[in-house]
C-alpha positions in Angstrom: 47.9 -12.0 51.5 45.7 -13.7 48.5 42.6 -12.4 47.8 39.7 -14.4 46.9 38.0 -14.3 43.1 34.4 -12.2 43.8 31.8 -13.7 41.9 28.6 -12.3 41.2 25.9 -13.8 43.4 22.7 -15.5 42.4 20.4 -12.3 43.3 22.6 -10.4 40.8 22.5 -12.3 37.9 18.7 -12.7 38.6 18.3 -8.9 38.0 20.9 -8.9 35.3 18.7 -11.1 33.5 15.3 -9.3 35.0 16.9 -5.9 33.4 18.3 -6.8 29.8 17.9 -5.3 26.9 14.9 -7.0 25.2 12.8 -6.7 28.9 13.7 -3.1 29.0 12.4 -2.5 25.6 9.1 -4.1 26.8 9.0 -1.7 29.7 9.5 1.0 27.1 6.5 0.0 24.7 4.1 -0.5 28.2 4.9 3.0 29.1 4.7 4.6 25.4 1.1 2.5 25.7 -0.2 5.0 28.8 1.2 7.7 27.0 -0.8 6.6 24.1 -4.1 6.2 25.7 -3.9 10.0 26.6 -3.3 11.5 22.9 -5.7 9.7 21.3 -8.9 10.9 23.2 -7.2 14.6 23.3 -7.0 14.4 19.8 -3.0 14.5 19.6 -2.9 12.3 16.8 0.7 13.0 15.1 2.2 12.6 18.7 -0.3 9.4 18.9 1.0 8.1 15.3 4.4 8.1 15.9 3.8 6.9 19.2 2.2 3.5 18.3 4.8 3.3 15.6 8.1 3.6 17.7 6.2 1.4 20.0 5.6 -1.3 16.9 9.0 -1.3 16.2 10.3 -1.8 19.6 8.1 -5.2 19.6 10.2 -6.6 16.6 13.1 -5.1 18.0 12.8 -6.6 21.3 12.0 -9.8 20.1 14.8 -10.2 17.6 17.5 -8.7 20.2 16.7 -11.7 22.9 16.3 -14.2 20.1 20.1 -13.4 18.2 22.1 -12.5 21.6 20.1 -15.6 23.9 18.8 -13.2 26.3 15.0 -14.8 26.1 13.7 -15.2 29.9 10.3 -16.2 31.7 9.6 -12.9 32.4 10.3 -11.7 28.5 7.8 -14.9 27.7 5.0 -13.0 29.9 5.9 -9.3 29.8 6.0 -9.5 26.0 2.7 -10.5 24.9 1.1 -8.8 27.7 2.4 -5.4 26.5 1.2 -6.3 23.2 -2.2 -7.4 23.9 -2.7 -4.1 25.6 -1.2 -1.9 23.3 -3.5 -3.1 20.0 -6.5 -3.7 22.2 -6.1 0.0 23.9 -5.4 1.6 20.7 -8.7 -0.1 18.9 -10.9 1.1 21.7 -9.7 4.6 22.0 -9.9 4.6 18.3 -13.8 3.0 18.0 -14.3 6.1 21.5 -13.5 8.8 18.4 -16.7 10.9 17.7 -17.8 10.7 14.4 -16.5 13.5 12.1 -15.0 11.9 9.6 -17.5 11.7 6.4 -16.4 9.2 3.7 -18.6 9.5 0.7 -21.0 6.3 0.5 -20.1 5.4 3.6 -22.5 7.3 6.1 -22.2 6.7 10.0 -18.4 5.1 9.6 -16.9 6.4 12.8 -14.4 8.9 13.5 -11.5 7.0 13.3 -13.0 4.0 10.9 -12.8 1.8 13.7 -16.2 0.2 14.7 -16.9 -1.2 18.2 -17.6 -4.4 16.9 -14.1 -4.5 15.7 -12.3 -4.0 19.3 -14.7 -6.9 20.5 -13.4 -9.1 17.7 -9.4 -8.2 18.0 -10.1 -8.5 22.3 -12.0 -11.3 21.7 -9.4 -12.9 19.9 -6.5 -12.2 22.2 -8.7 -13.5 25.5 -9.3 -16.5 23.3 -5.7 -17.6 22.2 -4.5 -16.5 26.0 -6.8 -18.8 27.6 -6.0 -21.7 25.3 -2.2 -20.8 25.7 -2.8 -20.8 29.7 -4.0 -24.4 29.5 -1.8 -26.3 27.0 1.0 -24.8 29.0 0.0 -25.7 31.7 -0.9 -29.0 30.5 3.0 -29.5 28.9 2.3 -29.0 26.0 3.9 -26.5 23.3 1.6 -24.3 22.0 4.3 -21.8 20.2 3.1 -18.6 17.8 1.8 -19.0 14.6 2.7 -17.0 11.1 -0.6 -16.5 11.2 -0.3 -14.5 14.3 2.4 -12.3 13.0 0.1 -11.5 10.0 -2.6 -10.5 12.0 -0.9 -8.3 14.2 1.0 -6.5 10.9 -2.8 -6.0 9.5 -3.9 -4.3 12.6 -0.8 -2.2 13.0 -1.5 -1.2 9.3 -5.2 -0.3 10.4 -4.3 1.9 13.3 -1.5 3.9 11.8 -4.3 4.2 9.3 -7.0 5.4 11.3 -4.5 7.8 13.0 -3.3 9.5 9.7 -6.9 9.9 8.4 -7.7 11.6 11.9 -4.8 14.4 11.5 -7.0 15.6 8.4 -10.6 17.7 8.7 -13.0 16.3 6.8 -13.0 18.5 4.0 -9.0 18.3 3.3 -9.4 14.4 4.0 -7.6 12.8 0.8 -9.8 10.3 -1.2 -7.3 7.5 -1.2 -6.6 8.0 2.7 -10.8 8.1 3.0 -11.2 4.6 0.8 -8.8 2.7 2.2 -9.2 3.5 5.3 -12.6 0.5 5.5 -10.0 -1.7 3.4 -7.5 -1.7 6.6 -9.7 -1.9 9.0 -11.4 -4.8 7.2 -8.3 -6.5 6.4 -7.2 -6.2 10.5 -10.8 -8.6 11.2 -10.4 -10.9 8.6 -6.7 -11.5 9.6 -7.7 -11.5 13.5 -11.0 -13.9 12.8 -8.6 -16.0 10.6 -5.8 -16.2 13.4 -8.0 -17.3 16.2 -9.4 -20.0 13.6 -5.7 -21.3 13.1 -4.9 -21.6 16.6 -8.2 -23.3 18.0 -7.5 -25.7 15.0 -3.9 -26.2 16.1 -5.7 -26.7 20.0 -7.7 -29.1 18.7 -4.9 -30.7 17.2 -2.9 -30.5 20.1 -5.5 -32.4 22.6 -6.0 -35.2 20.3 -2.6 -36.4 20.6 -1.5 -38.5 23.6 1.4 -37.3 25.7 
C-alpha cells in the first residue's frame, strides 16, 4: 500500500513563521519591558540596568537574525518597532517619575534620574510623529524605510538611560563626579539626536510627497 507524502499545511507554516526566532525575541524584549516598568519606580535599579540592556541587545539581535537567515515577516515589521517605541518611551517616563535626590553640583533641581519631563515629551513626541508619517506613506505606496539617523538616535538614548540608571544605584554623597557630569551630557545628547531625527525624516516626507507616483 503506498503512502502519500504529508506536507505541512498552510495554517502551520503560518505559525512557523508567526513563532521564529527574531518574533520570539521581540516577545522577549515586550515582556522584559513590564518587568522594567516595575524596578524602576521600586528603585531596583541594577535589576532595571541590566534589564534595559539585555533588552537593547535583543533589538539588534533580533533584527540582524531575520535580516541574515530571511526570516523578516509582517508581523516582525509591526511587532518590532512597537516594542521599541514602548520600551525607550516607558523607560524615559519612569525615569523623569524619579524623585529628586540626586544633587549635582551647579546643577540645582536636575531630577532624580537626570531625566527631565520635557525630555519624555520630546523622545514621545518624536516617535508619534515619525509613526504617523510612516502610517500614511505606507499606506499611500510609498517606501518610507529607517534612516541612520534613526539608529543614532536610539543609540544616544540607550546611552542616556543606562546612564541615568547607573547614576541612581549611587546615594548622593558616594555619587562619582564623572558619573554626576556626564550624566546632563547624555541626556542632552539623547534630545539633540531625537529632535535631529524627526527633522530628517519630515524632510525625507516632504521629499517623498513631492514626487509623482
Amino acid at each position: 500500500m503506498s503512502t502519500i507524502p504529508t506536507t505541512p499545511t498552510r495554517p502551520q507554516l503560518d505559525s512557523q513563521a508567526l513563532f521564529n526566532i527574531p518574533n520570539q525575541l521581540t516577545s522577549l524584549r515586550l515582556m522584559l519591558s513590564i518587568v522594567l516598568f516595575v524596578t524602576i519606580p521600586l528603585g531596583y535599579y541594577l535589576a532595571s540596568t541590566i534589564l534595559f540592556c539585555v533588552a537593547a541587545g535583543t533589538d539588534w539581535l533580533d533584527g540582524y537574525y531575520a535580516r541574515k537567515y530571511g526570516q523578516v515577516t509582517t508581523l516582525g515589521r509591526i511587532l518590532d518597532p512597537f516594542v521599541d517605541k514602548i520600551i525607550i518611551c516607558g523607560t524615559f517616563i519612569m525615569l523623569c517619575a524619579v524623585p529628586n535626590s540626586l544633587v549635582i553640583p551647579g546643577l540645582p533641581g536636575l531630577p532624580g534620574s537626570g531625566i527631565e519631563s520635557w525630555m519624555a515629551v520630546v523622545v514621545m513626541g518624536r516617535e508619534l510623529l515619525v509613526t504617523t508619517l510612516r502610517s500614511f506613506l505606507e499606506g499611500e505606496g510609498r517606501d518610507f524605510s529607517a534612516q541612520w539617523s534613526g539608529k543614532i538616535k536610539m543609540g544616544f538614548q540607550c546611552m542616556a538611560v543606562i546612564w541615568s540608571l547607573v547614576a541612581l544605584q549611587y546615594q548622593p554623597s558616594e555619587l562619582p563626579e564623572w558619573i554626576a557630569r556626564g550624566l546632563p551630557i547624555a541626556a542632552w545628547l539623547a534630545v539633540i539626536s531625537t529632535v535631529y531625527s524627526g527633522v530628517i525624516y519630515v524632510f525625507a516626507a516632504i521629499k517623498i510627497l513631492s514626487e509623482k507616483k
